[in-house]
C-alpha positions as CSV (number, residue, x, y, z in Angstrom):
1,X,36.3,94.1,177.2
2,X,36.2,97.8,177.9
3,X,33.0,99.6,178.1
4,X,32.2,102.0,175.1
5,X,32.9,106.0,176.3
6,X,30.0,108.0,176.3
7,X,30.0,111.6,174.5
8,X,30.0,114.3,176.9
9,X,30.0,117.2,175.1
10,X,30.5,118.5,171.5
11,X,32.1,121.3,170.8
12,X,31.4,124.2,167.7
13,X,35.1,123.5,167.3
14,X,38.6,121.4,167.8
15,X,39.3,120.6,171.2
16,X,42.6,120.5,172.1
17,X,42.7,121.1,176.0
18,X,40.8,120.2,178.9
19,X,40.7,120.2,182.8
20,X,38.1,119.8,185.7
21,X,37.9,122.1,188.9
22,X,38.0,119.8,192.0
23,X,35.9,121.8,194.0
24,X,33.1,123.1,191.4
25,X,32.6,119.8,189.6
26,X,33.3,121.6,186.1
27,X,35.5,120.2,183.2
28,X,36.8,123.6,181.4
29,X,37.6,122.7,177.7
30,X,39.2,125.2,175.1
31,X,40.5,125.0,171.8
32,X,39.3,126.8,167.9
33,X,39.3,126.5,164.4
34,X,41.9,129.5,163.7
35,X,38.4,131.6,163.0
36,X,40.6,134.9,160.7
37,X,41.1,131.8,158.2
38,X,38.1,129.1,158.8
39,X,35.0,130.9,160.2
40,X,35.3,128.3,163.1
41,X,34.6,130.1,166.4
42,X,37.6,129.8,169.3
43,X,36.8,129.7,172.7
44,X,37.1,128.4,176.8
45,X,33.7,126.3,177.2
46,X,32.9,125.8,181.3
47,X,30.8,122.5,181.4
48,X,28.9,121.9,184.5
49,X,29.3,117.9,186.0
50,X,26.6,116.2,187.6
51,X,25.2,112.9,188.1
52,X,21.6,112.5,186.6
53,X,19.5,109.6,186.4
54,X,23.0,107.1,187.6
55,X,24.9,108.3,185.1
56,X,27.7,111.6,184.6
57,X,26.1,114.0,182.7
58,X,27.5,117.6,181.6
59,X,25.7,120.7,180.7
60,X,27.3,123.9,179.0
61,X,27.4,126.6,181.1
62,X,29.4,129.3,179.9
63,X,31.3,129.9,176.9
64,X,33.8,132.3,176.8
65,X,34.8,133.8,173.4
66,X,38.8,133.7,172.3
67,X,38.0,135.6,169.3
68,X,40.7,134.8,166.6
69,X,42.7,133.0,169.1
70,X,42.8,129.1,169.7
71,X,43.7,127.7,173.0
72,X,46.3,124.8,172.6
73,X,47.5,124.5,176.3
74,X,46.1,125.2,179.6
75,X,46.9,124.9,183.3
76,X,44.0,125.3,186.5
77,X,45.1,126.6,189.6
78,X,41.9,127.6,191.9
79,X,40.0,129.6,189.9
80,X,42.9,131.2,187.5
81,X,43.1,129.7,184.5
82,X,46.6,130.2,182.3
83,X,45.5,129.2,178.7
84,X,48.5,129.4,175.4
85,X,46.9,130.8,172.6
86,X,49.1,131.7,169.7
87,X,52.5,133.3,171.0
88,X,51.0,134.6,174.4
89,X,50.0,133.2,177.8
90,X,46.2,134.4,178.8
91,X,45.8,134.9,182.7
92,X,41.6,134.3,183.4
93,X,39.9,134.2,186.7
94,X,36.9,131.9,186.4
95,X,34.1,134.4,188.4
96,X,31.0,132.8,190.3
97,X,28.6,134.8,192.4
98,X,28.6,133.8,196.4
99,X,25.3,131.7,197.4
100,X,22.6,134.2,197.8
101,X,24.4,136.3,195.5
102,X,22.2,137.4,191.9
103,X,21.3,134.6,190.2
104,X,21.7,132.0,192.7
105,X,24.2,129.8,191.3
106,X,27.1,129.0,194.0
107,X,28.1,126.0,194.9
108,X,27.7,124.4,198.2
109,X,29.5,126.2,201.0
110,X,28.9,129.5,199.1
111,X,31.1,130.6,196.3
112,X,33.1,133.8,196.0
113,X,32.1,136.7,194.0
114,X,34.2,138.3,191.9
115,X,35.1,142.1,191.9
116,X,36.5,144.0,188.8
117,X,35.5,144.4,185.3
118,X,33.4,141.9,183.3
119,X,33.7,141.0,179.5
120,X,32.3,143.9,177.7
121,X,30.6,141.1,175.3
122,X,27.1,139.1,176.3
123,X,24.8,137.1,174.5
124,X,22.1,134.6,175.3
125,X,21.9,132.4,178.3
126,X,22.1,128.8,177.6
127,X,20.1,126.2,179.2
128,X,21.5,122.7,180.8
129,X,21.1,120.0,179.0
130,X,21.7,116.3,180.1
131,X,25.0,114.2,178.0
132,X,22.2,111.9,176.3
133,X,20.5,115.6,174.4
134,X,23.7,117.6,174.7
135,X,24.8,118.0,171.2
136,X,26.8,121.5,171.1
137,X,25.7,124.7,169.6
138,X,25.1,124.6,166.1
139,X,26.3,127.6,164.2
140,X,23.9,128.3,161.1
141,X,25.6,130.2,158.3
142,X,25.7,134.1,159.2
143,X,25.1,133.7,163.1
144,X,26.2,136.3,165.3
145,X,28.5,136.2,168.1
146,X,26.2,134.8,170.5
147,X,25.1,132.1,168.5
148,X,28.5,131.3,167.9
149,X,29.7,130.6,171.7
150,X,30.2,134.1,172.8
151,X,27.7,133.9,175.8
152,X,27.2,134.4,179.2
153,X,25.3,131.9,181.5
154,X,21.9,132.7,182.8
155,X,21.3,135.1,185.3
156,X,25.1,136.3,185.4
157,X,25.8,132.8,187.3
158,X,29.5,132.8,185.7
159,X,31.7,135.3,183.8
160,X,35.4,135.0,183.0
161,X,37.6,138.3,183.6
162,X,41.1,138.7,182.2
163,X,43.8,139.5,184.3
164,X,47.1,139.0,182.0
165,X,48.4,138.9,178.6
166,X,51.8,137.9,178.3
167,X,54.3,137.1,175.1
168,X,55.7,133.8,175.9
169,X,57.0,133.1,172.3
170,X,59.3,134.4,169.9
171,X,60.0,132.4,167.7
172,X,59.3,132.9,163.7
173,X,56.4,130.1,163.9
174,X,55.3,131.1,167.9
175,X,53.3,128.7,169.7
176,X,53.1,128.0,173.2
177,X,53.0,124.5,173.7
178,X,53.0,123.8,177.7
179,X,52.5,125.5,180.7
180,X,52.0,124.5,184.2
181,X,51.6,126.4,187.7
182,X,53.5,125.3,191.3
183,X,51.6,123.5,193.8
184,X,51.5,126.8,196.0
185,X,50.1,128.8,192.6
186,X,53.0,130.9,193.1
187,X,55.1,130.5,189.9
188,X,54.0,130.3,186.2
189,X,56.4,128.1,183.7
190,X,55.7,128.3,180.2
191,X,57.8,126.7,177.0
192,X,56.9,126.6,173.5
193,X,58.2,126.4,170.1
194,X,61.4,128.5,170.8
195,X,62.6,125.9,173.0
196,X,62.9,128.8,175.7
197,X,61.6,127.5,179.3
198,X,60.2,131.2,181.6
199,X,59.4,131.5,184.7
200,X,57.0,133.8,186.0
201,X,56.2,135.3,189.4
202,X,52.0,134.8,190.3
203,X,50.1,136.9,190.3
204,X,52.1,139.6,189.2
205,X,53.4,138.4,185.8
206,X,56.8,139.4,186.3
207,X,59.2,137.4,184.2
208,X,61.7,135.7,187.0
209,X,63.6,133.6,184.7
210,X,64.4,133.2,180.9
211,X,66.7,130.4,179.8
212,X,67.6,128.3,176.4
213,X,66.4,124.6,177.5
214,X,66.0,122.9,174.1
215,X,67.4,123.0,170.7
216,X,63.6,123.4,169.3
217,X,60.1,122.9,170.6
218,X,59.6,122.0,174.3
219,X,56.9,119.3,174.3
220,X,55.9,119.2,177.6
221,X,56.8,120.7,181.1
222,X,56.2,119.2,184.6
223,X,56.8,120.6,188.0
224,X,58.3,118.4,190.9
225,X,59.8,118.7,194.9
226,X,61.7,122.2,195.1
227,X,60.4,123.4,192.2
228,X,62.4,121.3,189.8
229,X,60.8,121.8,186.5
230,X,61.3,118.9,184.0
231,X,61.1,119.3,180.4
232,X,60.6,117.2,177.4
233,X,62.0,118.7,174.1
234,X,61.9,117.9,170.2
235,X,65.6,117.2,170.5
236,X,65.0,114.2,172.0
237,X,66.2,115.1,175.5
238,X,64.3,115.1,178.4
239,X,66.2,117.4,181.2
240,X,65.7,118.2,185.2
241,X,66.5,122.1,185.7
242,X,66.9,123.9,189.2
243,X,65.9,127.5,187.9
244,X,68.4,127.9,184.9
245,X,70.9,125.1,186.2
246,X,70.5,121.8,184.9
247,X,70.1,118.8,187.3
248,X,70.6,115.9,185.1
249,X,69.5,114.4,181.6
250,X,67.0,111.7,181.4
251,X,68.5,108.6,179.8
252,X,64.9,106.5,179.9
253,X,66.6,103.5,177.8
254,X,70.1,102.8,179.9
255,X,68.6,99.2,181.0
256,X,67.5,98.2,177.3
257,X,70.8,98.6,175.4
258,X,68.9,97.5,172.2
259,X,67.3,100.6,171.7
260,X,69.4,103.5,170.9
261,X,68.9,107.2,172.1
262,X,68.5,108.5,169.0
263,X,65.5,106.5,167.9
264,X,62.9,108.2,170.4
265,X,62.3,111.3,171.7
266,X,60.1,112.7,174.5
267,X,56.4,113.3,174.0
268,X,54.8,113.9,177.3
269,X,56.7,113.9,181.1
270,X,54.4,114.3,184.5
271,X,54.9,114.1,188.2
272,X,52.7,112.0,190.3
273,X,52.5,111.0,193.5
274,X,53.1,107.1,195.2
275,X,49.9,105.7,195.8
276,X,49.6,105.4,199.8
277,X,52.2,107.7,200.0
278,X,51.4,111.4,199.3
279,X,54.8,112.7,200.4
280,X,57.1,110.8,197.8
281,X,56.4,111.6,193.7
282,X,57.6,109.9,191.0
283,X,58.2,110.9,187.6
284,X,56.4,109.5,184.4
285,X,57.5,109.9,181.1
286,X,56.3,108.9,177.5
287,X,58.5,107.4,174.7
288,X,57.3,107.6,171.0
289,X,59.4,106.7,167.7
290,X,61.2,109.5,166.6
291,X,60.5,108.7,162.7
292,X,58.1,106.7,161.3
293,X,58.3,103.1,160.1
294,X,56.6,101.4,157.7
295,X,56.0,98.6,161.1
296,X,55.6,101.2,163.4
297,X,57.8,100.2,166.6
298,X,55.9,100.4,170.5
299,X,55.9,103.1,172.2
300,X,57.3,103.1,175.7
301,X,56.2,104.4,179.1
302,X,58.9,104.7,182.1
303,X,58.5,105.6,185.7
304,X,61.2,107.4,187.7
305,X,62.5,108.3,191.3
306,X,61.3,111.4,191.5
307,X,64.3,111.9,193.9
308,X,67.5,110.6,192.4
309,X,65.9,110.8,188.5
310,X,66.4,107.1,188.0
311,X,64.8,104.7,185.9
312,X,62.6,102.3,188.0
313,X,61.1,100.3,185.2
314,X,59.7,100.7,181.3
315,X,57.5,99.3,179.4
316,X,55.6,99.0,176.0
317,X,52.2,100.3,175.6
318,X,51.2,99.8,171.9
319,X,52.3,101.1,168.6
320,X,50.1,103.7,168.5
321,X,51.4,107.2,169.1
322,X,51.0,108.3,172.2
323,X,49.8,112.3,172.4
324,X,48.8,112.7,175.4
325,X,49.2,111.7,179.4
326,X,47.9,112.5,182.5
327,X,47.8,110.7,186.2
328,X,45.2,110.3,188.7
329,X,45.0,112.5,191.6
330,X,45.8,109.2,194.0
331,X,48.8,108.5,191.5
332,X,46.9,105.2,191.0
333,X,46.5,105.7,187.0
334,X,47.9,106.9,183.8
335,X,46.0,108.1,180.9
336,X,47.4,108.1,177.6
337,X,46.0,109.4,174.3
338,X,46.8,108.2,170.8
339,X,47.4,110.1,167.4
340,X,44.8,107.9,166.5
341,X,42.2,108.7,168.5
342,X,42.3,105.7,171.3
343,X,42.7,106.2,174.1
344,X,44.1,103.7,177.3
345,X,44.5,103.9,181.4
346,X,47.6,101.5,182.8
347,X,48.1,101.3,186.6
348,X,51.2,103.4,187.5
349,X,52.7,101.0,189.8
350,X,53.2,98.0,187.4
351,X,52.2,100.3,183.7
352,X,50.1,97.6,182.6
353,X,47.3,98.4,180.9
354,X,43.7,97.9,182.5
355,X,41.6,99.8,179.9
356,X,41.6,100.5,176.3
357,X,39.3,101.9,173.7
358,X,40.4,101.8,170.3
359,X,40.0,104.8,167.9
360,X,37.5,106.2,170.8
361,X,38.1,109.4,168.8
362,X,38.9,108.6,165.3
363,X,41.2,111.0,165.2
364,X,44.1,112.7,167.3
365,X,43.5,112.7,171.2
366,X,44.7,116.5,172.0
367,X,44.8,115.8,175.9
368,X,43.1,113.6,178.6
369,X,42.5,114.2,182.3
370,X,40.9,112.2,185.5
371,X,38.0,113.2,187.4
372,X,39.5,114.8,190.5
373,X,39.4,112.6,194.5
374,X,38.0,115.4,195.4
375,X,35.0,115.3,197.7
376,X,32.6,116.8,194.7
377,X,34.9,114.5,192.5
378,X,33.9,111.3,194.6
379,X,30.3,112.4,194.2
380,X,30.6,112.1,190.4
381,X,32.3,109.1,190.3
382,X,29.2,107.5,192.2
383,X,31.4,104.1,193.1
384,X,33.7,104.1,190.1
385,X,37.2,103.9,190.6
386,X,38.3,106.3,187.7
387,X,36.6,108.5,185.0
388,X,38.9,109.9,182.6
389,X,38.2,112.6,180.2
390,X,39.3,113.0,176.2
391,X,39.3,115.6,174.1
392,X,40.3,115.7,170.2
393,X,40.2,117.3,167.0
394,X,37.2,115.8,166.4
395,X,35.0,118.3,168.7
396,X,34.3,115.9,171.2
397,X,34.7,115.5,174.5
398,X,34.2,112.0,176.1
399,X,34.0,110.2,179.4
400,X,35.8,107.2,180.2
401,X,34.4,105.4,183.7
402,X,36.8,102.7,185.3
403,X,34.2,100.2,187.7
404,X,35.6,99.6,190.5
405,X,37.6,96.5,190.9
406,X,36.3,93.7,192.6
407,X,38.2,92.6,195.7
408,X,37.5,90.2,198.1
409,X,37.9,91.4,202.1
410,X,40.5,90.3,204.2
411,X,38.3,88.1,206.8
412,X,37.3,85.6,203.5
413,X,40.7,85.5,202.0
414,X,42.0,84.4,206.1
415,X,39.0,81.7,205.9
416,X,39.9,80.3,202.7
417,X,43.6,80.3,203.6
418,X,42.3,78.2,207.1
419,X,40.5,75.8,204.4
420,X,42.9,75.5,202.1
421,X,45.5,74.4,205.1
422,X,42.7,72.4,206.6
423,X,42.1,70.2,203.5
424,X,45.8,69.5,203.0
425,X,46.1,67.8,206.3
426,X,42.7,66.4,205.6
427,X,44.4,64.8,202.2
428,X,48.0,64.0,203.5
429,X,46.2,62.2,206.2
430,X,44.3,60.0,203.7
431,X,47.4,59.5,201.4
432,X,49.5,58.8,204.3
433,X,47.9,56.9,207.5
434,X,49.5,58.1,210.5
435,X,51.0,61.2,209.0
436,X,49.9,62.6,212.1
């Protein structure tokens, strides 16, 4: 049986994005309440990680204010953050004073300050506060902007500047839906509900490439080897591009003739890579019903060559609708998130599923994402194998902590392979005088 999540973190609002910094130890989490309509407040929220007592903990530390904007997708590279909200892409550079710098609050190995203007807006300073007392700002009827998340943290430890504002979307209902940086940080790629994939040149902005890839909404976007950007679309293709030329079409369901195309569609596609073998990736994708069925068929997961683009093996993970994915650092583990609110991790060699929390949530899982193998990641995880993250509509954002498996080492498993061959010559002997 699965151990129960514990609540990180509660939001004054929807989360529907989150990510963690390998080197600072901080899971950055965004989303809103559309506040021009609701009154619920929008806004980036920097939660500082830390084990306290022997278990994770997270304390707010800075809350950056979206004003009128929701953030629905987000992508980390360093310390510049790329968050969708509404039709535009936001370019943010997450600022922390060096060690010894005012206010005192680098990390180890000193931190870089950052030059340039600051947000023109501060409010109060918040103080940390451990997972078990961390219930999220309440907002009381009438409270101003600080109160309602648009704050600095003490002592001007952290401020977020904005670099960028770009228009990623055009179409009647814009939305960016996905974006994701290179490996090198160089290159931008953003998609939404136009069905338009854009590349953009880092950290200048400048558009590089604009191409149809989808009849409707892209879903979700990954970047492989040679900057091969994969796509999943409401059309229900998943294609491979090279720039503006497409590479191939993604037929997941060529080895189960059963199922026809037109049944599923693409919800979620990522890159990882092969466990013990950083220099090879292969390509996960997520299958879910295209219409819905009064006995709600599985939903499928299928891993890929990331070379040739083949299908290496599928299988079912559930009938719940998946929303989300996302894979370990070590490519070890997928995390998948329901419309439902549960939420699951299946080893990415085989898929099958070693952990599962039903209805974790309650309600739709928005995104999910490991604790990075980092060296400050290792810390956190304190001996666990895994901690996965969830976010959802529900506010909350929860932890999710894989123990580590037990294994038994190689010298015992020699010595009971010498008994085991020791005591069937012992028995042969016995059955059989003179066997030898």
């Amino acid at each position: 049986m699965a151990p129960r999540p514990t609540e990180l973190y509660r939001a004054p609002f929807p989360l529907y994005t989150v990510r963690l910094h390998p080197r600072r130890g901080l899971a950055i989490t965004a989303g809103g309440g559309g506040a021009a309509k609701t009154g619920i407040g929008n806004g980036v929220h920097f939660l500082q990680l830390e084990q306290i007592g022997g278990r994770l903990s997270a304390s707010l530390l800075h809350c950056h204010d979206t004003e009128t904007r929701a953030t629905m997708s987000m992508a980390l590279s360093g310390d510049i953050i790329a968050a969708g909200q509404d039709h535009s892409c936001h370019i943010l550079r997450l600022c922390v004073p060096a060690a010894g710098a005012g206010g005192g609050g680098g990390e180890r190995g000193g931190l870089r300050e950052c030059a340039g203007p600051r947000e023109p807006r501060a409010g109060r300073s918040l103080r940390p506060r451990t997972a078990a007392a961390e219930k999220g700002p309440r907002r009381r009827k009438g409270a101003g902007p600080a109160e309602r998340g648009d704050t600095r943290s003490a002592g001007g430890e952290m401020t977020v500047e904005s670099l960028h504002r770009v228009r990623t979307d055009f179409s009647p209902d814009a939305l960016q839906k996905a974006v994701r940086f290179s490996a090198d940080g160089t290159l931008l790629v953003t998609g939404g509900a136009d069905g338009f994939l854009r590349l953009w040149e880092f950290p200048s902005m400048k558009k590089a490439l604009e191409f149809k890839a989808h009849d409707g909404e892209i879903e979700d976007i990954t970047l492989g080897p040679d900057n091969k950007v994969v796509t999943a679309g409401r059309d229900l293709q998943c294609r491979v591009w090279q720039r503006d030329q497409l590479v191939t079409g993604l037929q997941w369901n060529e080895n189960l003739p059963g199922i026809p195309s037109t049944a599923y569609r693409y919800q979620a596609c990522r890159f990882g890579v092969v466990e013990d073998d950083c220099r090879a990736l292969r390509l996960y994708t997520v299958q879910v019903p295209h219409k819905r069925e009064r006995r709600p068929p599985p939903c499928y997961l299928t891993k890929w060559d990331g070379g040739t683009f083949l299908p290496l093996l599928t299988r079912p993970c559930g009938s719940e609708v998946i929303s989300c994915l996302s894979i370990s650092d070590s490519g070890t583990f997928l995390g998948l998130g329901t419309v439902t609110g549960s939420v699951a991790v299946h080893i990415a060699f085989s898929l099958q599923r070693l952990y599962y929390v039903k209805e974790a949530h309650g309600i739709v899982v928005t995104d999910v994402a490991f604790v990075p193998e980092s060296e400050r990641g290792r810390e956190l995880l304190a001996g666990n194998e895994a901690a996965l993250l969830s976010v959802a509509v529900d506010s909350r954002c929860k932890l999710h902590l894989l123990p580590a498996r037990r294994s038994l080492p190689v010298w015992m498993l020699l010595l009971l392979c010498a008994g085991l061959i020791v005591g069937s010559i012992v028995v042969l002997q016995l059955a059989f005088p003179g066997f030898l």
